[in-house]
Backbone as CSV, one residue per row, in Angstrom:
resi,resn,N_x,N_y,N_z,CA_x,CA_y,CA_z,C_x,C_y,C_z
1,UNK,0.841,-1.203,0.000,0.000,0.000,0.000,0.871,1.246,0.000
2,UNK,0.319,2.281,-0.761,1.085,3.520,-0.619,1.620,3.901,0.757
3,UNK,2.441,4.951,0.716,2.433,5.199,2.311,1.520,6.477,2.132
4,UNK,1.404,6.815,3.427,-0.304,7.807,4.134,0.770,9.384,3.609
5,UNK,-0.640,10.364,3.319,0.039,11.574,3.286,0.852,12.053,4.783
6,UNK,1.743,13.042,5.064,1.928,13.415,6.354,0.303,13.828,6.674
7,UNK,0.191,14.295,8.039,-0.727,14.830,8.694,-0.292,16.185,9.314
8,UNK,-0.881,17.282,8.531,-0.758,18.393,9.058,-1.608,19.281,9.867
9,UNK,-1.347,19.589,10.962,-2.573,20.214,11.535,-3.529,21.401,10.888
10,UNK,-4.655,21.479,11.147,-5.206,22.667,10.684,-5.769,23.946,12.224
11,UNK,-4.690,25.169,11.481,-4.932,26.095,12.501,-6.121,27.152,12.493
12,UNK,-6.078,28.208,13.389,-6.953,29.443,13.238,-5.946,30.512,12.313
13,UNK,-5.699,30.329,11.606,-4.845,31.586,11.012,-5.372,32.782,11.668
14,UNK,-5.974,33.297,12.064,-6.607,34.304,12.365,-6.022,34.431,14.076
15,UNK,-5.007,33.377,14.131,-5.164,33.261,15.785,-3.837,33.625,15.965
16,UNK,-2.862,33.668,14.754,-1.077,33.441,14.734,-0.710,34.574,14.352
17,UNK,0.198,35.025,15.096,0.562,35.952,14.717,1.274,35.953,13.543
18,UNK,2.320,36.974,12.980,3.018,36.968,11.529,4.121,35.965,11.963
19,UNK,4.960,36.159,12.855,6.133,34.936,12.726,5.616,33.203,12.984
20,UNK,4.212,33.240,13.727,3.702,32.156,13.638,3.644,31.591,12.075
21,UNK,2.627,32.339,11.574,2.240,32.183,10.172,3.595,31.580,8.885
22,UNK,4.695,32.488,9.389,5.780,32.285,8.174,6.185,30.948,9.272
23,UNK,6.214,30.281,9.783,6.740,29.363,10.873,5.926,28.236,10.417
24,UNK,4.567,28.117,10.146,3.542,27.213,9.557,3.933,26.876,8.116
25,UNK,4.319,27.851,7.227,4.797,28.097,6.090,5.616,26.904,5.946
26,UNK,6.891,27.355,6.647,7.861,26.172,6.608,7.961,25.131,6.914
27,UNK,7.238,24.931,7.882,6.899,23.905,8.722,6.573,23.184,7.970
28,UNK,5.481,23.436,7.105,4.428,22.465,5.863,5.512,22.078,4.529
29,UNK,6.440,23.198,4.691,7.381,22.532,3.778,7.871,21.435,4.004
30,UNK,8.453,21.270,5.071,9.454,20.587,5.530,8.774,19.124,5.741
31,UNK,7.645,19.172,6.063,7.236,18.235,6.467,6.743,17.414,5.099
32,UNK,6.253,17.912,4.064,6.027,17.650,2.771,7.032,17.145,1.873
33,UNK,8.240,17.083,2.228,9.520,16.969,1.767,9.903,18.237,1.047
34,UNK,9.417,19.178,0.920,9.715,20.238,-0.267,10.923,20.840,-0.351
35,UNK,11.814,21.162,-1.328,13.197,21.984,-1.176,13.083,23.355,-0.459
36,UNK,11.912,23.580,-0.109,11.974,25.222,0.737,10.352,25.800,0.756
37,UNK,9.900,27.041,1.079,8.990,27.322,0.469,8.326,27.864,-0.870
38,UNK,9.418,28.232,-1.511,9.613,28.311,-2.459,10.378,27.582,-4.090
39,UNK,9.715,27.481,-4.428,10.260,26.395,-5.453,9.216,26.556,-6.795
40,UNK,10.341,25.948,-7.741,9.666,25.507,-8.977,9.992,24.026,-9.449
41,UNK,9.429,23.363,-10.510,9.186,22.451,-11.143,10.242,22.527,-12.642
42,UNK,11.121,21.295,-12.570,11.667,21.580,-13.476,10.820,20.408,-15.150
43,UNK,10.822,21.331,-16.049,10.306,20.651,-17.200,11.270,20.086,-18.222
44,UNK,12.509,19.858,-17.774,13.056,19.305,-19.147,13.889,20.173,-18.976
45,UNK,15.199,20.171,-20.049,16.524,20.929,-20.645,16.558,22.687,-20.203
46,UNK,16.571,23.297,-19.648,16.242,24.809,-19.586,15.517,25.568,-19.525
47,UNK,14.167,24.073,-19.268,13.179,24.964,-18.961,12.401,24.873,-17.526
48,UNK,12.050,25.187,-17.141,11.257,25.670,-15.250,9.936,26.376,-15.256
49,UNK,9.126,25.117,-14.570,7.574,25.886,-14.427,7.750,27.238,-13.538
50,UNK,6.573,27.882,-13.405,6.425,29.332,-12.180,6.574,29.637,-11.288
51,UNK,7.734,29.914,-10.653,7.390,29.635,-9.127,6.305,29.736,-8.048
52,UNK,6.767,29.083,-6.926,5.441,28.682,-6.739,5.621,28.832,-5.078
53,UNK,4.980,29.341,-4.130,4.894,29.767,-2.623,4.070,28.244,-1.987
54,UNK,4.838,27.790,-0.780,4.281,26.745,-0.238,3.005,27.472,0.467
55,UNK,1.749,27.170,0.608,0.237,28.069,1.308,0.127,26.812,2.416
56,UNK,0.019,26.570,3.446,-0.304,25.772,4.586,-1.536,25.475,4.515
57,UNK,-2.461,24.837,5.446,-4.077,24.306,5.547,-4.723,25.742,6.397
58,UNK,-5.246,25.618,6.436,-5.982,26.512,8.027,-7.399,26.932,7.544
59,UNK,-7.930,27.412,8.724,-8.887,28.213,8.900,-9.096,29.653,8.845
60,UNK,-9.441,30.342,7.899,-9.782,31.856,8.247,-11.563,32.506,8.174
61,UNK,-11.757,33.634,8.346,-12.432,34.642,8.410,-12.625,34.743,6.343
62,UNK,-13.348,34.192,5.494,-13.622,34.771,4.258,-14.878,35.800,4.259
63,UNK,-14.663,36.986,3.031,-15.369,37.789,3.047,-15.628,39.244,3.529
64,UNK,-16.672,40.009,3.827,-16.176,41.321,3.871,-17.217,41.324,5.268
65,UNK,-16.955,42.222,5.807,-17.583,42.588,7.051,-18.232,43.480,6.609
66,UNK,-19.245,43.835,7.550,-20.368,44.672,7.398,-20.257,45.863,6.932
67,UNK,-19.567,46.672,7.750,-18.603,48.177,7.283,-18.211,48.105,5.791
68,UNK,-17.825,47.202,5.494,-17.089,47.037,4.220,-17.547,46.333,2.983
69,UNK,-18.864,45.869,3.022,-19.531,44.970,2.040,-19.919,46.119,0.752
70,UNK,-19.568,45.763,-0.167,-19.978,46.106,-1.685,-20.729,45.670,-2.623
71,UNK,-20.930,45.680,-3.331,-21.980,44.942,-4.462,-20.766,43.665,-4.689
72,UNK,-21.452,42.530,-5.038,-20.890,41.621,-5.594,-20.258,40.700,-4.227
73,UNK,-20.003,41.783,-3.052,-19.141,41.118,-2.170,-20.057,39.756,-1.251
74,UNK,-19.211,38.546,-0.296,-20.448,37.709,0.408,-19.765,38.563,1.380
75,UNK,-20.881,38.508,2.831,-20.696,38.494,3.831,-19.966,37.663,4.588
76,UNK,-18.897,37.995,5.310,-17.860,37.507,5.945,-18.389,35.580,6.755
77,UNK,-17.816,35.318,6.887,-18.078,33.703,7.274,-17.027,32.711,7.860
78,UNK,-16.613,32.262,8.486,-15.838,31.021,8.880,-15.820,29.960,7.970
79,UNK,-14.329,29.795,7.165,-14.204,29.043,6.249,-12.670,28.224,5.847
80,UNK,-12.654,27.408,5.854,-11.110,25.982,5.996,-10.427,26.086,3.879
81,UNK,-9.208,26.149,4.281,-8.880,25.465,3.331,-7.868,23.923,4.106
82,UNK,-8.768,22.749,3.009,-8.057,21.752,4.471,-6.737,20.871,4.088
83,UNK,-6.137,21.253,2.788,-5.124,20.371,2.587,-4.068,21.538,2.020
84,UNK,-2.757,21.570,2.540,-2.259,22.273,1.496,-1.577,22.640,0.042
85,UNK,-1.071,23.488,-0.307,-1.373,23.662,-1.943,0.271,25.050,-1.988
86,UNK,0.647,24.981,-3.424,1.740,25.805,-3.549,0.791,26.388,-4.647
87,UNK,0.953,27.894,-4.708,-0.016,29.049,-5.568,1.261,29.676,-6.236
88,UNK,1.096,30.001,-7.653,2.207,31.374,-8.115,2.738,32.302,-7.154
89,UNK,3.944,31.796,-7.217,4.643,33.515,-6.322,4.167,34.836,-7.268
90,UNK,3.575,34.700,-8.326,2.990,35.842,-9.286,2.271,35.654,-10.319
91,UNK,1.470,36.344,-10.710,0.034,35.783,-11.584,1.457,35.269,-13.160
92,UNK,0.671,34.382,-13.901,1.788,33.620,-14.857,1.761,35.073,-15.921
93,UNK,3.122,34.938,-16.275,3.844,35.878,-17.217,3.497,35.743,-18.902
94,UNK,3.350,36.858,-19.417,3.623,36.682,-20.829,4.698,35.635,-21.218
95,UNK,5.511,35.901,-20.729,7.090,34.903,-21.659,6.852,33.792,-20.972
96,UNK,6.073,33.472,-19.877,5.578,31.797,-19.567,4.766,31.764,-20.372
97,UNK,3.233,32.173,-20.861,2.724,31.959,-21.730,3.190,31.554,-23.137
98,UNK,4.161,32.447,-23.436,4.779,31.518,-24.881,5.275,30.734,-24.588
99,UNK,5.892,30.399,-23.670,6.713,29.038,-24.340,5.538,27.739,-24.685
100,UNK,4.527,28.362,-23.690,3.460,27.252,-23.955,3.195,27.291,-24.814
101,UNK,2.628,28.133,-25.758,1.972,28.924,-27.279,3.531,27.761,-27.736
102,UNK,4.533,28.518,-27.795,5.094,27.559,-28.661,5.522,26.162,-29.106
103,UNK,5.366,25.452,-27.707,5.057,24.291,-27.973,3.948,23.309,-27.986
104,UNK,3.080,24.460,-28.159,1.649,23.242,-28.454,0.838,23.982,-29.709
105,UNK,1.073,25.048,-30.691,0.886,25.920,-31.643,-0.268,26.894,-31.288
106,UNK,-0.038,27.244,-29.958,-1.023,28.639,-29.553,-0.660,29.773,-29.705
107,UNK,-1.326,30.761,-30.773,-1.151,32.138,-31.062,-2.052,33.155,-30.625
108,UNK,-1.511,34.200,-29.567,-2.353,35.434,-29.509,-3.328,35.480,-30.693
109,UNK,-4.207,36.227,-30.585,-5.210,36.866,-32.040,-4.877,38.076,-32.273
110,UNK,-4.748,38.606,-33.167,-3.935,39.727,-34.082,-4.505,40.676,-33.908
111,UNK,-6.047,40.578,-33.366,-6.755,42.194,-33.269,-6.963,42.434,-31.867
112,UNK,-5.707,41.492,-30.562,-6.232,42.061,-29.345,-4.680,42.386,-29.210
113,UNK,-4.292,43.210,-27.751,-3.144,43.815,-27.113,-2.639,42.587,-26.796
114,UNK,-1.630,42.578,-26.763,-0.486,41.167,-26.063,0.983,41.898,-25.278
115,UNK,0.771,41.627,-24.240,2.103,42.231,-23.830,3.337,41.376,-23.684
116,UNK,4.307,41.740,-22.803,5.389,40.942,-23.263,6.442,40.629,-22.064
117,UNK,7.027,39.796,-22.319,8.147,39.097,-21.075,7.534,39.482,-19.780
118,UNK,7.427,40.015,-18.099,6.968,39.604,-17.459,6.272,40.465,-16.822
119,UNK,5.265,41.183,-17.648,4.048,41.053,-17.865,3.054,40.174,-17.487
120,UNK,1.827,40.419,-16.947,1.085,39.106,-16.625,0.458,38.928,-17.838
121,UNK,0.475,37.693,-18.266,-0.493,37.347,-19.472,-2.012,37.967,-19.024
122,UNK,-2.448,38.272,-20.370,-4.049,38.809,-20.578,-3.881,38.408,-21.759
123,UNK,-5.947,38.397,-22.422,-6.177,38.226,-23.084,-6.161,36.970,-23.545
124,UNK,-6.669,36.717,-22.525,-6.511,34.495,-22.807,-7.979,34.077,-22.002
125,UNK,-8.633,33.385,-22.510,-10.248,32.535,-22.238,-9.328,31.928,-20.830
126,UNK,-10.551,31.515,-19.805,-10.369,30.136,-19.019,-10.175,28.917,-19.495
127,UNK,-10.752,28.599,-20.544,-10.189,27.311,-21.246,-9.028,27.531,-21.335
128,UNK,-7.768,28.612,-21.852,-6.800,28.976,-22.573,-5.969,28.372,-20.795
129,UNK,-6.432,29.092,-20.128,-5.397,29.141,-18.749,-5.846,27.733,-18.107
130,UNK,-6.125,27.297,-18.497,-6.709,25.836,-17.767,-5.783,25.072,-18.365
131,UNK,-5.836,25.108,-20.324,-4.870,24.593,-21.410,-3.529,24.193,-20.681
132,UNK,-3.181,25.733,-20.566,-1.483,25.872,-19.440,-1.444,25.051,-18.492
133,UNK,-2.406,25.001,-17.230,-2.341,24.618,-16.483,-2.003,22.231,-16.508
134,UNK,-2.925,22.390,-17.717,-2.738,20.725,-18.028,-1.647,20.648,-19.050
135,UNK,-1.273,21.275,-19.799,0.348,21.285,-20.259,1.639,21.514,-19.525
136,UNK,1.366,22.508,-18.167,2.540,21.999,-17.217,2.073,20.996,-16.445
137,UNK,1.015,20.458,-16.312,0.621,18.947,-15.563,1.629,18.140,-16.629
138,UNK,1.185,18.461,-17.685,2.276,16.767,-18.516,3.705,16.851,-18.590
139,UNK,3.874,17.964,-18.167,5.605,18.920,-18.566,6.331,18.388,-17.598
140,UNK,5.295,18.375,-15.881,6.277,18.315,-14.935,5.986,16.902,-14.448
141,UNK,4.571,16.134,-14.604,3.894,15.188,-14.028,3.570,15.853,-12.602
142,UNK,3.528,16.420,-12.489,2.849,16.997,-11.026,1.728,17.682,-11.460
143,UNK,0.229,17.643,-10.655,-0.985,18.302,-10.912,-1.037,19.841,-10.929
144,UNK,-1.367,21.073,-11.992,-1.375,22.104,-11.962,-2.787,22.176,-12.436
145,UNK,-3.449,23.587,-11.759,-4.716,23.859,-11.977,-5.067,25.351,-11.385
146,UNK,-6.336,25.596,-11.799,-6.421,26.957,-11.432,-7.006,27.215,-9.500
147,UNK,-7.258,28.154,-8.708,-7.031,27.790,-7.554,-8.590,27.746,-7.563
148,UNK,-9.102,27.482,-6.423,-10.878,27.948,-5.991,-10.422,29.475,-5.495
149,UNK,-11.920,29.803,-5.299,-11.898,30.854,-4.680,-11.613,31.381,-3.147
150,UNK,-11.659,30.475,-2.176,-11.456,30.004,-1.140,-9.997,30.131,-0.783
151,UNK,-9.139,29.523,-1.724,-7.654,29.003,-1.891,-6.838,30.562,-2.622
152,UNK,-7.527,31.112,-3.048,-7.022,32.049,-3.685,-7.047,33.453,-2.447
153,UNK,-8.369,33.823,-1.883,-8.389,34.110,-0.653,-7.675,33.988,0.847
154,UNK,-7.725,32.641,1.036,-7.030,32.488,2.076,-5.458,32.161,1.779
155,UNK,-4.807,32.169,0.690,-3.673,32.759,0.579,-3.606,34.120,0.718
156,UNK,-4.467,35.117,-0.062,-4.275,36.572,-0.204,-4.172,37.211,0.918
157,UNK,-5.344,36.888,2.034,-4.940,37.221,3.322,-3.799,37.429,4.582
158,UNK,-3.606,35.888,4.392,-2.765,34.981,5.332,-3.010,35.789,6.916
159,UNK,-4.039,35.354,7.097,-4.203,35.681,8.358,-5.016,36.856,9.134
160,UNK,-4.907,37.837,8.126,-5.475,39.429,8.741,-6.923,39.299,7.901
161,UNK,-7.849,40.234,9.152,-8.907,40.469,8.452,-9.315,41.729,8.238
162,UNK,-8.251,42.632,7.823,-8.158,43.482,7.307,-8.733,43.590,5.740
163,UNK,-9.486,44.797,5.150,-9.446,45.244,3.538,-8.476,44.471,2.893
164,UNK,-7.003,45.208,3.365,-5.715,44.376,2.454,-5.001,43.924,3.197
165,UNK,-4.482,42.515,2.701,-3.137,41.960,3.850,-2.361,42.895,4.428
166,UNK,-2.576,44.207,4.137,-1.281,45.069,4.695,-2.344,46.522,5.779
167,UNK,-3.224,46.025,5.950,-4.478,47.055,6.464,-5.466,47.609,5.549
168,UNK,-5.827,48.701,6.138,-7.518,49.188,5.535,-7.273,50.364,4.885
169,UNK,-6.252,50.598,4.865,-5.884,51.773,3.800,-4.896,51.276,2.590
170,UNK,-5.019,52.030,1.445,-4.114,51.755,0.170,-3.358,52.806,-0.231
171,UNK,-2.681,52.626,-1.107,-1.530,53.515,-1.449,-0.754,53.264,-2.875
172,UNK,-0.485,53.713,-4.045,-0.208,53.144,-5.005,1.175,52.427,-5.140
173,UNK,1.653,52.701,-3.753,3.003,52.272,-3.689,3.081,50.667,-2.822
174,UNK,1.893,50.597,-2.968,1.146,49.148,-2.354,0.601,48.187,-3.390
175,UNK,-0.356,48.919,-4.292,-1.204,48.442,-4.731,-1.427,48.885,-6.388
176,UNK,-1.330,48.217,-7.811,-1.245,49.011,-8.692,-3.298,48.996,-9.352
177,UNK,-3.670,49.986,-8.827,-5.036,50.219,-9.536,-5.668,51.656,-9.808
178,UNK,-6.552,51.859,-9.933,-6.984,53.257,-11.008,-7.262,53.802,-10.303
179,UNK,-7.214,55.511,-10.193,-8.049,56.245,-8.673,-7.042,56.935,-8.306
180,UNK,-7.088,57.935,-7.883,-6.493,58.827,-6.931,-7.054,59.660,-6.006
181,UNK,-7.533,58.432,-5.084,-8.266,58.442,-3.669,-7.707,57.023,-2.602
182,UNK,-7.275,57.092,-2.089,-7.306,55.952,-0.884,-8.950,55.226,-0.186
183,UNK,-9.020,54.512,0.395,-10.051,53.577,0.200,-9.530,53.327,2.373
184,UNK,-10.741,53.095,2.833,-10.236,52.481,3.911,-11.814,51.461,3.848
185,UNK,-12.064,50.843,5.025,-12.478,49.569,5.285,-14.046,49.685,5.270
186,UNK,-14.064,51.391,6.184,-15.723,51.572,6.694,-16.330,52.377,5.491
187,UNK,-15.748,52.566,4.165,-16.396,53.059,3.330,-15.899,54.646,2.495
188,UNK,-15.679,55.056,3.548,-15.345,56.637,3.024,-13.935,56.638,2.241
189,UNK,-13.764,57.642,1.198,-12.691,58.343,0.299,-12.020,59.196,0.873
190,UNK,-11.017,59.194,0.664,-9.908,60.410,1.085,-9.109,60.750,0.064
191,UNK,-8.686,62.312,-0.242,-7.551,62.570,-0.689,-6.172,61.469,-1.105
192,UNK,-5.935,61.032,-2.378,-4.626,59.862,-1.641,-3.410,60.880,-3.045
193,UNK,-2.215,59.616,-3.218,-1.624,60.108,-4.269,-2.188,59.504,-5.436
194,UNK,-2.032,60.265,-6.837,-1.932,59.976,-8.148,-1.974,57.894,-8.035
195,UNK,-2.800,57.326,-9.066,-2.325,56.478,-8.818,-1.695,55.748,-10.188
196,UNK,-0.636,55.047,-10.115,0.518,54.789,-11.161,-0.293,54.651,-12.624
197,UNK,-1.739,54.105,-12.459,-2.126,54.223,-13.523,-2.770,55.624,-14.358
198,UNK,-2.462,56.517,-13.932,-2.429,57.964,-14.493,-1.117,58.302,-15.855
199,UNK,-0.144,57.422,-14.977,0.994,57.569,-16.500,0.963,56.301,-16.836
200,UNK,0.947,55.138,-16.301,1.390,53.586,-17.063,-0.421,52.801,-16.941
201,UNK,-1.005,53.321,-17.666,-2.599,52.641,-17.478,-2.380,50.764,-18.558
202,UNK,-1.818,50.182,-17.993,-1.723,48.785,-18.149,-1.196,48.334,-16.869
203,UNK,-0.984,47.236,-16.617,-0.257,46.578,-16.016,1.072,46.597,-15.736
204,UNK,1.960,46.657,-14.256,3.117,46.352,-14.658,3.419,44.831,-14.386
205,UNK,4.745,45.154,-14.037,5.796,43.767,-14.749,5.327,42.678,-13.021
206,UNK,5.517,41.895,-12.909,5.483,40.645,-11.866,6.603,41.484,-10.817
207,UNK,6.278,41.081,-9.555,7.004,41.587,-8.596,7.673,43.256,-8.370
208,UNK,6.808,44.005,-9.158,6.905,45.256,-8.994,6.502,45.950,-7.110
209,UNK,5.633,45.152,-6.807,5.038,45.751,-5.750,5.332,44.764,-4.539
210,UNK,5.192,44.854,-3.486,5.372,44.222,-2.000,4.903,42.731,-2.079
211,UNK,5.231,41.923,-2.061,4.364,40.532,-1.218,4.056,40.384,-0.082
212,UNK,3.168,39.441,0.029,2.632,39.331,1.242,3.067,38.698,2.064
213,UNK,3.180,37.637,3.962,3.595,37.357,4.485,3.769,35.929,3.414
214,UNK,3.367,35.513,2.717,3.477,33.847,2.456,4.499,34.334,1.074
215,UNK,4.361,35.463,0.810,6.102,35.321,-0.780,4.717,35.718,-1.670
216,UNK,3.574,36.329,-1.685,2.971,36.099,-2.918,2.789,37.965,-3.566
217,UNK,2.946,38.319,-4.883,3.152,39.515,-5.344,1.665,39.958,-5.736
218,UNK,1.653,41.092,-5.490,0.359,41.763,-6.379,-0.857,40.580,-6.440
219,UNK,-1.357,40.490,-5.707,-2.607,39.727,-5.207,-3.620,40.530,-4.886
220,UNK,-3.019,41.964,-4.565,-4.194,43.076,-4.847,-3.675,43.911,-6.211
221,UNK,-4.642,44.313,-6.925,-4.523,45.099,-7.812,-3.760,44.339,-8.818
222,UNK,-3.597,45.248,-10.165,-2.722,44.860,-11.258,-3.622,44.273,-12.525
223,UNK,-3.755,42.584,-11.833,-4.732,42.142,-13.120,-5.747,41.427,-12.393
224,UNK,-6.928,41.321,-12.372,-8.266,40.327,-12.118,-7.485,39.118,-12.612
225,UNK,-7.739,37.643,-11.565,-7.230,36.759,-11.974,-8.491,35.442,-11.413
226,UNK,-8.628,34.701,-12.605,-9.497,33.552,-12.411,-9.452,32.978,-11.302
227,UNK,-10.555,32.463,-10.993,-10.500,30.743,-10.126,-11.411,30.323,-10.900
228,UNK,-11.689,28.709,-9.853,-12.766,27.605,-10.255,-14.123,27.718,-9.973
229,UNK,-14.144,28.603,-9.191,-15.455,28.305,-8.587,-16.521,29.379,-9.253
230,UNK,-17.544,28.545,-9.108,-18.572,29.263,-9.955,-19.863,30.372,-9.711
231,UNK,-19.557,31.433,-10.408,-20.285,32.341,-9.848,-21.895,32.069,-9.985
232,UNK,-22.286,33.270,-8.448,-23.899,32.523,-8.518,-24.788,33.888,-9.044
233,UNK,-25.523,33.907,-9.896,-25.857,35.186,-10.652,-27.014,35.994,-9.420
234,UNK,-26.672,37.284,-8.933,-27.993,37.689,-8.222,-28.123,38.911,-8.999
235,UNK,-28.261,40.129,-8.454,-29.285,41.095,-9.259,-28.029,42.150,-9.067
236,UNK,-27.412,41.800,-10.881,-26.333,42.610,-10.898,-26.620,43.451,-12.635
237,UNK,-26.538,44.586,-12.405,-26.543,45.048,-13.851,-25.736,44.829,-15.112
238,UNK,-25.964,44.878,-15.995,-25.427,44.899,-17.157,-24.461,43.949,-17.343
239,UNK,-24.984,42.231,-16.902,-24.672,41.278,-17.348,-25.437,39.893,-17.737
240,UNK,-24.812,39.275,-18.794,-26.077,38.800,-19.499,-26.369,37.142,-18.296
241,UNK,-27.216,37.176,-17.359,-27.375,36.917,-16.198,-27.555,34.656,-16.919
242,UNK,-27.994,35.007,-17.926,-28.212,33.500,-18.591,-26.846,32.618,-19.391
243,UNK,-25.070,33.219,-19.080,-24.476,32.811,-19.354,-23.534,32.004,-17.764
244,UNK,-22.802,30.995,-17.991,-22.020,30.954,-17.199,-20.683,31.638,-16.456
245,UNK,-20.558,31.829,-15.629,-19.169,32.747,-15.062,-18.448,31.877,-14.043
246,UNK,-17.224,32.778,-13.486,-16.526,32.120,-12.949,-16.401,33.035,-11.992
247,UNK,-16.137,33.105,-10.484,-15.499,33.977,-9.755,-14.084,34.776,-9.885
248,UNK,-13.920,35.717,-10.713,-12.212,36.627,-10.306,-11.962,37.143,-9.262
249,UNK,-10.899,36.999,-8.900,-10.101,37.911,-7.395,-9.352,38.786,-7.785
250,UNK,-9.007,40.416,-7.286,-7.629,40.713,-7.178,-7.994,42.296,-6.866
251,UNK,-8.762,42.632,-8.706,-8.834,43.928,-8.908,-7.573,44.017,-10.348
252,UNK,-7.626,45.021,-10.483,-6.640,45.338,-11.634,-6.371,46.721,-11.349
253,UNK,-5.207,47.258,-12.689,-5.073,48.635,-12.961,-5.936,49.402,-13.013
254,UNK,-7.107,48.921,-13.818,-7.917,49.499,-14.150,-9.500,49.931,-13.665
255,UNK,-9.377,49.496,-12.549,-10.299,49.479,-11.298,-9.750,50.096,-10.077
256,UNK,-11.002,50.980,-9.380,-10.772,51.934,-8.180,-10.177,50.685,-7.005
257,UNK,-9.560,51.412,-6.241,-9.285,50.445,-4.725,-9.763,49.495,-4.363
258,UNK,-11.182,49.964,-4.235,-12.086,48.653,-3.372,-12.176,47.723,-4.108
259,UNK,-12.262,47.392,-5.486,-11.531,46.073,-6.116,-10.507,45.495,-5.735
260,UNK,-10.071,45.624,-5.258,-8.581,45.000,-4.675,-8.372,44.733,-3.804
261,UNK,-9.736,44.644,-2.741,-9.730,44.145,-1.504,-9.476,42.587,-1.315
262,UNK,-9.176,42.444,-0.429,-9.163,40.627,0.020,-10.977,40.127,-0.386
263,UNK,-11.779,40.674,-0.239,-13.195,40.200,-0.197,-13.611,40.551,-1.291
264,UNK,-13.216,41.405,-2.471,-13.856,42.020,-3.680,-13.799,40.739,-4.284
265,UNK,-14.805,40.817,-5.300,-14.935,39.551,-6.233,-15.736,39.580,-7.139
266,UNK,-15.547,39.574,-8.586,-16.328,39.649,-9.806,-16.405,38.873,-10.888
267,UNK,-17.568,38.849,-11.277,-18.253,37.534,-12.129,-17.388,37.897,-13.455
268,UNK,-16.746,36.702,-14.383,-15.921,36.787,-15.223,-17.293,35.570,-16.546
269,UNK,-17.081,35.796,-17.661,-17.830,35.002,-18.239,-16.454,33.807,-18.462
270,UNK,-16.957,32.625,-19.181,-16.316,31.817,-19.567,-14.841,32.096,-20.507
271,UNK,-15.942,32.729,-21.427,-15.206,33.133,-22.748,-14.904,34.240,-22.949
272,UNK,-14.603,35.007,-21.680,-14.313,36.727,-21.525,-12.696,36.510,-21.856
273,UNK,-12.352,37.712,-22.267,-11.031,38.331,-22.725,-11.117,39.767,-22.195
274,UNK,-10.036,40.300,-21.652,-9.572,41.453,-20.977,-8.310,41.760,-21.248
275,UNK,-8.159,43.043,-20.927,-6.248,43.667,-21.038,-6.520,43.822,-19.825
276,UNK,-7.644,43.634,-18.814,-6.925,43.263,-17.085,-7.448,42.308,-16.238
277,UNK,-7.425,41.185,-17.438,-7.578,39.204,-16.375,-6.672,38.568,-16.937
278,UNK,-6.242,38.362,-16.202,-4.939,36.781,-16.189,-5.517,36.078,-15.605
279,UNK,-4.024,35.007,-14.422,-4.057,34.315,-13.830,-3.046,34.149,-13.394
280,UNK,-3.105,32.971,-12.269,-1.617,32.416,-11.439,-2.165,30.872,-11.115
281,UNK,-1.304,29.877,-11.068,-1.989,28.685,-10.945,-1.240,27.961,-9.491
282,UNK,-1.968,27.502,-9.425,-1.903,26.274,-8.182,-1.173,25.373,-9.130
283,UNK,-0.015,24.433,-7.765,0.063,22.840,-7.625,0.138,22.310,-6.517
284,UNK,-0.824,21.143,-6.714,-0.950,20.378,-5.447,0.198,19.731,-5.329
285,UNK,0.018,19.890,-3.781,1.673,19.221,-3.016,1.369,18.037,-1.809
286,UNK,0.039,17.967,-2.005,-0.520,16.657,-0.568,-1.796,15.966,-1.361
């Protein structure tokens, strides 16, 4: 018989402090056999899947609190992710995207924007990022996939139930999205600085901005990035309410602050294309 996965406990994230948290981190490495918390997958001769942040099991706080609920947002709740999982240290790159394009004959389309080297890919369907995701499944033999919504969350957090992993206020030197107003938790606008998308209104490059306690980049703002889980249609305007969607997390450039909260979340169609949705993918490690 196989041998048994390890057994890792599941905590209150909400209960650990920050050196606890990076302490769980490793811990789950170590115990998983992993080379660190950080790591990639090697595919062959020179080439290397995305890196990838070890995320632990636990329990948190999903959702927005009362003060802070928006259209689209759920109300806050007690919720497990129960096995753990390694997520992109950064939503996947243009120049990761080609190499895939080039070895399986996938071409941008000629009448949308494509950006370039590390850049987050846009302008790619969920089928397209799913594609990736089961072409580095065969590349590395290890399972890659897109995250839930849950998994994508309780990484983004890691622990605080704060607006943003970093508190209830924003700053463009935090966060890359549209607006030049700051955002706090209970609702109200303030005066803030210019925000970067006034001169660079796209996206920037991967690891431009802060990570969070677990190694993960721009998880607020930049680009809207898929999950699995499926959105449930309620009484939202100016969408065609009889197609299927998917839940996005993040926010983008091109969206005010409160998109970019840990709890913001917006219905993506199947077959939507954007210059601000990507993605970042999961691999399972238990």
């Amino acid at each position: 018989m196989p041998a048994a996965a390890p057994r890792i406990q599941l905590y209150d994230t909400f209960a650990l402090t920050p050196d606890e948290l990076k302490a769980l981190q490793e811990e789950t490495a170590h115990t998983l056999g992993l080379p660190g918390i950080r790591f990639r997958d090697d595919m062959g001769p020179g080439l290397y899947g995305p890196e990838l942040m070890v995320i632990p099991p636990g329990l948190f706080e999903m959702g927005a609190p009362r003060e802070e609920l928006r259209l689209n947002d759920q109300p806050r709740r007690g919720a497990f992710v129960s096995v753990p999982f390694a997520l992109g240290r950064y939503a996947v790159t243009t120049e990761e995207f080609e190499v895939f394009g080039r070895a399986t004959g996938w071409t941008p389309r000629r009448e949308l924007v494509w950006l370039s080297g590390r850049y987050p890919v846009v302008n790619v369907r969920k089928d397209e990022a799913e594609a990736y995701c089961a072409w580095l499944s065969q590349k590395t033999g290890r399972r890659y996939r897109l995250p839930t919504e849950e998994e994508w969350e309780f990484a983004c957090r890691v622990g605080t139930a704060t607006a943003y992993f970093f508190g209830d206020r924003v700053n463009p030197d935090l966060v890359h999205y549209n607006g030049s107003a700051s955002f706090n938790a209970r609702g109200s606008r303030s005066p803030g600085l210019l925000s970067r998308c006034f001169f660079n209104c796209r996206a920037v490059e991967v690891g431009s901005l802060p990570a969070n306690l677990w190694g993960l980049h721009e998880m607020h703002g930049n680009v809207w990035e898929f999950t699995t889980t499926p959105w449930v249609w309620g009484r939202i305007p100016h969408y065609p309410v009889t197609k299927k969607a998917v839940v996005s997390k993040g926010g983008s450039w091109f969206d005010p602050p409160e998109a970019a909260r840990s709890a913001a979340r917006r219905p993506r169609l199947l077959d939507e294309l954007d210059l601000n949705l990507g993605f970042r993918v999961v691999r399972e490690i238990a």
